[in-house]
C-alpha positions as CSV (number, residue, x, y, z in Angstrom):
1,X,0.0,0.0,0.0
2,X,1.2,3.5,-0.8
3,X,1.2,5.8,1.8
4,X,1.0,9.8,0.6
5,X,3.1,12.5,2.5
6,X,1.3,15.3,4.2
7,X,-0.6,17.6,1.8
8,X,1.8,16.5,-0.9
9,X,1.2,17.9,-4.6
10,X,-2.1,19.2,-3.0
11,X,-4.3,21.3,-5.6
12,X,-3.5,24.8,-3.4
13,X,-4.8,27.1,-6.7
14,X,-7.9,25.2,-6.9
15,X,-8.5,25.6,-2.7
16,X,-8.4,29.1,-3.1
17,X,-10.3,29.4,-6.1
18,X,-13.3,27.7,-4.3
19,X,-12.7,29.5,-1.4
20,X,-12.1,32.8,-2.9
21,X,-16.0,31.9,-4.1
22,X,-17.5,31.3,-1.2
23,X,-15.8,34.6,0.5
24,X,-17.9,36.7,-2.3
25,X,-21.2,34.7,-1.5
26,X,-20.6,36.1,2.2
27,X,-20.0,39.4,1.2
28,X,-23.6,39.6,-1.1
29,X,-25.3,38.3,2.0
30,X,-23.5,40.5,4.3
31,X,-23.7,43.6,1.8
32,X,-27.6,42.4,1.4
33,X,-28.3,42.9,4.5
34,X,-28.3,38.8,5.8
35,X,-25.9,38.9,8.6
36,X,-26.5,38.4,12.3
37,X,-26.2,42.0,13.9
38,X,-29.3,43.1,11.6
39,X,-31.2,40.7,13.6
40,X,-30.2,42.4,17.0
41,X,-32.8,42.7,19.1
42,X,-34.9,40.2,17.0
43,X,-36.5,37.7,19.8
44,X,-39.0,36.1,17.0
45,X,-37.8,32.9,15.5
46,X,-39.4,29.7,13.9
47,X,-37.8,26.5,13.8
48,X,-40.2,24.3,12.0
49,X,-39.3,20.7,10.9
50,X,-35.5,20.7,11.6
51,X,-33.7,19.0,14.3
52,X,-30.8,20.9,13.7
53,X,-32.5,24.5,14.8
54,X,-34.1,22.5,17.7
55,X,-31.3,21.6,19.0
56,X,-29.0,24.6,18.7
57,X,-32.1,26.6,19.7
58,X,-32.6,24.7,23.0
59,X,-28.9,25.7,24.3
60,X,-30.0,29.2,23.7
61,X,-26.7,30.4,21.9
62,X,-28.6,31.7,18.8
63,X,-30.5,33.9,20.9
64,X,-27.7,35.2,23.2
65,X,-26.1,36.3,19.6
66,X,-28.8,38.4,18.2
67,X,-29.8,40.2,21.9
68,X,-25.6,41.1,22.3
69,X,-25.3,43.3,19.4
70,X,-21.2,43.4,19.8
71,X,-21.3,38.9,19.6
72,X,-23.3,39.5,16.6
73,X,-20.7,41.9,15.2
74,X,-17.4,39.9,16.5
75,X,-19.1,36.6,14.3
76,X,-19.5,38.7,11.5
77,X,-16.1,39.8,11.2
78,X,-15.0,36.8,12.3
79,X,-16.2,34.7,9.6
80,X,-15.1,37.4,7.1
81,X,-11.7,37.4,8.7
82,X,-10.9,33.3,9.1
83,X,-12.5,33.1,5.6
84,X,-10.0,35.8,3.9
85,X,-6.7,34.4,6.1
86,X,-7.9,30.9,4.9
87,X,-8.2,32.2,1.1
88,X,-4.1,32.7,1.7
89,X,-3.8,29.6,3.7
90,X,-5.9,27.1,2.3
91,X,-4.4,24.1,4.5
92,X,-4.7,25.9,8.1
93,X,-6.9,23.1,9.3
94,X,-7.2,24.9,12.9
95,X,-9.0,28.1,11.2
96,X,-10.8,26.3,9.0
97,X,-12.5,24.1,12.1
98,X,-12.9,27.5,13.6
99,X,-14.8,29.0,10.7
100,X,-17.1,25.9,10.1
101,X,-18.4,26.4,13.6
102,X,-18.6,30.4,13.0
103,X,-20.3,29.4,9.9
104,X,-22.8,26.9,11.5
105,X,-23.5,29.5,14.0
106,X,-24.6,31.8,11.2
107,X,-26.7,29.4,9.8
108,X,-28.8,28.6,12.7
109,X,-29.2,32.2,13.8
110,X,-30.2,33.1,10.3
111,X,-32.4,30.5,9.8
112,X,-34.1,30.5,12.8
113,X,-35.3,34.2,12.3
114,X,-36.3,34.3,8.7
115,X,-39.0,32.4,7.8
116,X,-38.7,32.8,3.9
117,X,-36.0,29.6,4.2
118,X,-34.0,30.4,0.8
119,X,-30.9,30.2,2.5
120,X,-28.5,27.3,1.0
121,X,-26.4,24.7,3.2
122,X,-23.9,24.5,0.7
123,X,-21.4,26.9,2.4
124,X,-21.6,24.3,5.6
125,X,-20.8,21.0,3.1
126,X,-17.9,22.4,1.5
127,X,-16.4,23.7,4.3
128,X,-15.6,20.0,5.2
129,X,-13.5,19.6,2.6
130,X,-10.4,21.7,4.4
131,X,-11.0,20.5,8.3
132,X,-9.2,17.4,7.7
133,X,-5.4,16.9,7.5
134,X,-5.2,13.2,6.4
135,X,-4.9,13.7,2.6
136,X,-6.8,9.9,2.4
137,X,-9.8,11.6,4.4
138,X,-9.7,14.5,1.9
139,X,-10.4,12.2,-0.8
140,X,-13.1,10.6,0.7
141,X,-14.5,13.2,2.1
142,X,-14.6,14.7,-1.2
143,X,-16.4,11.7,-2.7
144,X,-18.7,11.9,-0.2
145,X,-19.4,15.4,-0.6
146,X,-19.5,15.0,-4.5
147,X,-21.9,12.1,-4.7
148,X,-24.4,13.9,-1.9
149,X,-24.5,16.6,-4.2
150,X,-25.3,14.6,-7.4
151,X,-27.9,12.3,-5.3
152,X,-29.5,16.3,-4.4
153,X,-30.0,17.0,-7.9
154,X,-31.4,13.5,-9.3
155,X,-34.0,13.2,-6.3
156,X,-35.1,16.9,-7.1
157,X,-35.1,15.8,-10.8
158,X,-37.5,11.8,-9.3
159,X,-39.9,14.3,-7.1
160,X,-40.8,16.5,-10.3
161,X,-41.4,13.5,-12.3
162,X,-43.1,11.4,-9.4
163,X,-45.1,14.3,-7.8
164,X,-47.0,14.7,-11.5
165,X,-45.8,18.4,-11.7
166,X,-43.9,17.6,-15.0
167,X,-47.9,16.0,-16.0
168,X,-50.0,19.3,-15.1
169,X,-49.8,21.8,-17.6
170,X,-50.2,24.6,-15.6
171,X,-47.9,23.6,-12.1
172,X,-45.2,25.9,-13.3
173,X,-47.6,29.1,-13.6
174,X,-49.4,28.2,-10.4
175,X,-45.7,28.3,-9.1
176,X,-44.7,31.1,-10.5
177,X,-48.0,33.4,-9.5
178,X,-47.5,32.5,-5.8
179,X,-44.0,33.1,-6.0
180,X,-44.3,36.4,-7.2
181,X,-47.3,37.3,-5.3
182,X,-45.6,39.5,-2.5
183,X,-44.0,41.4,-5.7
184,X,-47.1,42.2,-6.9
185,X,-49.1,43.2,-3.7
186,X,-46.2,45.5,-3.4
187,X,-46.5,46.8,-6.4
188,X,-43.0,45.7,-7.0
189,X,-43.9,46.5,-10.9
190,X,-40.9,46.0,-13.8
191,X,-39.1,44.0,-16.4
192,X,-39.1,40.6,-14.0
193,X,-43.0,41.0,-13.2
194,X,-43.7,41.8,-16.6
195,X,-42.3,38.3,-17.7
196,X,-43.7,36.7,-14.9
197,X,-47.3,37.7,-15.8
198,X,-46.5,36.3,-19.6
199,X,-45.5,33.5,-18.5
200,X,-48.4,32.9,-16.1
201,X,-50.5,33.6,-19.1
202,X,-48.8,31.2,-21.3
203,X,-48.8,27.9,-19.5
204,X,-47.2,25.9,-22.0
205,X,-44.2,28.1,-22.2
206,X,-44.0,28.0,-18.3
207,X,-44.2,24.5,-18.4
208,X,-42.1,23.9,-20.7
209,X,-39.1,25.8,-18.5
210,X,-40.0,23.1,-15.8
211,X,-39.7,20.3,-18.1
212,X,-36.0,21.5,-19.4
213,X,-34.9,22.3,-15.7
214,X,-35.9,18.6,-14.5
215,X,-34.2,17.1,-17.4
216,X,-31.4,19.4,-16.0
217,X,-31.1,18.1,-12.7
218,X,-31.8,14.2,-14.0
219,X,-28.4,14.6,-16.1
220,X,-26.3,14.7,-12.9
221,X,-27.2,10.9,-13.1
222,X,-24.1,10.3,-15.7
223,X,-21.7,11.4,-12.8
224,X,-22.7,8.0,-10.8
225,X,-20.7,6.4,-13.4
226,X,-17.9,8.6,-14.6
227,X,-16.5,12.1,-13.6
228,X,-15.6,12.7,-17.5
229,X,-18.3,15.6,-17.6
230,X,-18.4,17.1,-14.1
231,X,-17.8,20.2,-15.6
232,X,-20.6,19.7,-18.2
233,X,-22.8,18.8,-15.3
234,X,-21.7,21.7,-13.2
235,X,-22.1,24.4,-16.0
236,X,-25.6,23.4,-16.7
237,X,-26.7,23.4,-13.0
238,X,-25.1,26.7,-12.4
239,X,-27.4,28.0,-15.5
240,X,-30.3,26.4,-14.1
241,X,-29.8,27.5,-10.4
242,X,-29.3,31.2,-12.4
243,X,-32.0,30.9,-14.6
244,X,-33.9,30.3,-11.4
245,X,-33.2,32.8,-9.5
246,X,-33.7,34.9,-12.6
247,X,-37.4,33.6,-12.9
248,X,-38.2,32.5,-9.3
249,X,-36.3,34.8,-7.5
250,X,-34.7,31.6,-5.2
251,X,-31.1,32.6,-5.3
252,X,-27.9,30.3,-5.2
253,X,-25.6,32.2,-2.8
254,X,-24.4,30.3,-0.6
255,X,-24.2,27.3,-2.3
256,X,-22.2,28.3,-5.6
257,X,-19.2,27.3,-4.0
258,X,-20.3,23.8,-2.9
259,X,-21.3,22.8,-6.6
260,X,-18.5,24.4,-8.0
261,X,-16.4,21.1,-6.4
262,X,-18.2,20.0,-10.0
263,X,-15.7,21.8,-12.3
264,X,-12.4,21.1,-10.3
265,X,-13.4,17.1,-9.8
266,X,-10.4,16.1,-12.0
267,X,-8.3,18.6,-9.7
268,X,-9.8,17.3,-6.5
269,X,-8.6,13.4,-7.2
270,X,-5.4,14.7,-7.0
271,X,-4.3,11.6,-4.7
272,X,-5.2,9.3,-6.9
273,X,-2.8,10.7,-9.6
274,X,-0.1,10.9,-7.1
275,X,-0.6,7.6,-6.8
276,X,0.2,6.7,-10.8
């Protein structure tokens, strides 16, 4: 058996490309306005159906953040900070582990005291990828991060089909009304409502989207059996996820950095061609 020295011939470019990613989708939610100290004073939150909230919820942490505005500040910088020194230093395991638990932190708070739950995980999963030191645990934890990811897609893709949504000509319109609703009670009026009322008017077109992004999502199938078009998969998922957010208004931030592990997958098996 051959055993691999210590972060040998490790892809450091393609570290800080990915993390250099997921340092801009912090700043647009920070920038946005989705960062803990908006929430100080906030005692409202609604946990809902996961376990995870409950439980960081029950030891009262979250809510100590947003009620001491200068701990809300101090894990907003925080993250910024780790995430920036670990853009340089890709393999400091120590401030990685600390920023996954900053980052975890954020999540829950966040989550807990917004009920409109577009918020992605994604920043949490590929944070994983640089807690480890063992270069064998990298790869599998990359593997394991890689095949969650396609498994996300393809039983998004099953639901559509299964649930009968692909069947109904008018699901998508119905979707798209309700999700546009607020804009228009608003009166929110412009470009992006303009085509949302066409396409609620023209169900087939609507429809037709829906069909095209499930077929989308099914494709990340072929990488059960081959990483030869990761990057294929990845380019069309980031153009759906944009598409969506262009028609749906669910953004990706915050979990374009997870699926962009897609487009470096030949980089990332970069033990197994030390091994050759």
């Amino acid at each position: 058996m051959m055993v691999f020295k210590k972060n040998i011939n490790e892809p450091i470019a393609v570290y800080r490309i990915i993390l250099t990613i997921l340092l801009i989708e912090i700043l647009v939610y920070f920038f946005s306005g989705l960062n803990t100290n908006s929430l100080y004073g906030n005692t409202y939150f609604s946990l809902e159906q996961d376990p995870l909230l409950w439980a960081a919820y029950y030891t009262g942490i979250p809510q100590f953040i947003v009620q001491h505005v200068w701990v809300a500040i101090f894990l907003d910088i925080a993250i910024l900070l780790l995430l920036c020194w670990l853009v340089v230093k890709p393999l400091n395991v120590w401030v990685a582990r600390l920023l996954l638990f900053f980052l975890i932190l954020f999540y829950v708070v966040v989550v807990g005291h917004h009920t409109h739950r577009n918020f992605q995980t994604g920043y949490i999963f590929v944070m994983l990828l640089f807690v480890v030191t063992s270069t064998n645990n990298k790869q599998i934890l990359f593997e394991c991060l890689r095949y969650f990811l396609l498994i996300f897609y393809v039983i998004a893709a099953y639901l559509k089909i299964t649930s009968g949504a692909l069947f109904n000509a008018t699901h998508m319109s119905h979707a798209l009304a309700a999700q546009f609703a607020p804009y228009f009670t608003e009166q929110h009026l412009g470009w992006r409502t303009a085509l949302n009322s066409y396409l609620v008017q023209h169900t087939l077109i609507a429809q037709s989207l829906l069909i095209t992004a499930t077929i989308v999502e099914a494709l990340a199938i072929v990488g059960f059996f081959t990483k030869k078009y990761d990057f294929l998969i990845a380019l069309f998922l980031l153009i759906f996820h944009f598409a969506n957010w262009f028609l749906m208004d669910i953004a990706p931030i915050g979990h374009i950095a997870f699926l962009s592990i897609l487009f470096f997958s030949k980089q990332l098996c970069w033990i197994n061609k030390a091994s050759n």
